[in-house]
C-alpha positions as a Markdown table, in Angstrom:
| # | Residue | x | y | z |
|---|---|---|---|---|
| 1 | Unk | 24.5 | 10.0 | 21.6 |
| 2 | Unk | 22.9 | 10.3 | 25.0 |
| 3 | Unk | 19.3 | 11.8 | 23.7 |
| 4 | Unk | 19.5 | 9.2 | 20.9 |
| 5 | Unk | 20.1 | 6.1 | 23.6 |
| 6 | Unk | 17.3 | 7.6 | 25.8 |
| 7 | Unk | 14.9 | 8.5 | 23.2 |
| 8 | Unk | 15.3 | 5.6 | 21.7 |
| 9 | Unk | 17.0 | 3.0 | 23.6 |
| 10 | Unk | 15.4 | 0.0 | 21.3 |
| 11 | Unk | 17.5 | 1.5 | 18.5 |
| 12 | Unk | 20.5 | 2.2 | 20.6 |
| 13 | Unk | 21.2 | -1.1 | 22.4 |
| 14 | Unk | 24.1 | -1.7 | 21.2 |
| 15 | Unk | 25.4 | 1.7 | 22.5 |
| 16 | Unk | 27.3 | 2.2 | 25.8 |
| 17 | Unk | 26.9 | 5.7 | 26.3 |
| 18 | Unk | 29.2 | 5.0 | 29.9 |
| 19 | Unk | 31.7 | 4.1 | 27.9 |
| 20 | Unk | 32.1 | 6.8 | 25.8 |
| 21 | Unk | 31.7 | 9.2 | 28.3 |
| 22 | Unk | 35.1 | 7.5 | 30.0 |
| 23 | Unk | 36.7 | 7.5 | 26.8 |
| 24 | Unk | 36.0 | 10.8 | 26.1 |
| 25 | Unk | 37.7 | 12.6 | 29.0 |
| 26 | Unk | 40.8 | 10.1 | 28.9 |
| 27 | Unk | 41.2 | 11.2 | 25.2 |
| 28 | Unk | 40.2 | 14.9 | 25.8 |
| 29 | Unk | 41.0 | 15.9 | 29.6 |
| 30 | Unk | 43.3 | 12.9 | 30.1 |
| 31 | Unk | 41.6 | 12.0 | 33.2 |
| 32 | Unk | 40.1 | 8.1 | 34.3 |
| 33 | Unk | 36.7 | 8.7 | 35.2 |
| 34 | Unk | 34.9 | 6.3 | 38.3 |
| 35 | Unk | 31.9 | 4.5 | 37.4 |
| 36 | Unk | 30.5 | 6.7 | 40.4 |
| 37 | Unk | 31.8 | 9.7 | 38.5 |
| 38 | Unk | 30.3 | 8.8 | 35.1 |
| 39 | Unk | 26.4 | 8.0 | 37.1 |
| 40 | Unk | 26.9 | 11.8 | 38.1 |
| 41 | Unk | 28.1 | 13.4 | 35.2 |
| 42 | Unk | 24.9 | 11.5 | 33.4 |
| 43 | Unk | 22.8 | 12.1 | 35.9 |
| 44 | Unk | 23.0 | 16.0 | 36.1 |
| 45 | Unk | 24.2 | 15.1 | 39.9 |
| 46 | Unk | 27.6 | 16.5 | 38.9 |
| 47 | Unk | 26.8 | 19.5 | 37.7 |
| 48 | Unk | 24.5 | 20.4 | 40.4 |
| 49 | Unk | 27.7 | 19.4 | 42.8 |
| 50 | Unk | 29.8 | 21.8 | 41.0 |
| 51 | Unk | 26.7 | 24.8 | 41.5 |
| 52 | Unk | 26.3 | 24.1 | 45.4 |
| 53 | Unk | 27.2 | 27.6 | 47.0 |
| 54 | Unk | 27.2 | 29.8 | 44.0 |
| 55 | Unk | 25.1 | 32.6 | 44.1 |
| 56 | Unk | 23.0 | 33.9 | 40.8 |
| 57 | Unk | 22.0 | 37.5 | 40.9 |
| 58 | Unk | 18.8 | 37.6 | 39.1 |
């Protein structure tokens, strides 16, 4: 739903892909996501958050 609302956001307007990110981990992990939270997971800034410190061996 997010590559469809970014690819083609004239299409998807009616689509709040915030919203079903929050309503997917309240159903699934049972947990009440911030706004601030949601902009993150979306963003990629989460994910990178969650890497910080880990080291890959190439």
């Amino acid at each position: 739903m997010w590559l469809a609302s970014t690819a083609y956001p004239e299409r998807f307007q009616d689509l709040c892909v915030n919203c079903l990110v929050k309503e997917f981990y309240k159903e699934i992990i049972g947990f009440d996501l911030s706004e601030a939270q949601i902009r993150d997971i979306l963003s990629g800034a989460y994910e990178l958050k969650m890497m910080k410190g880990i080291s890959h061996k190439g």
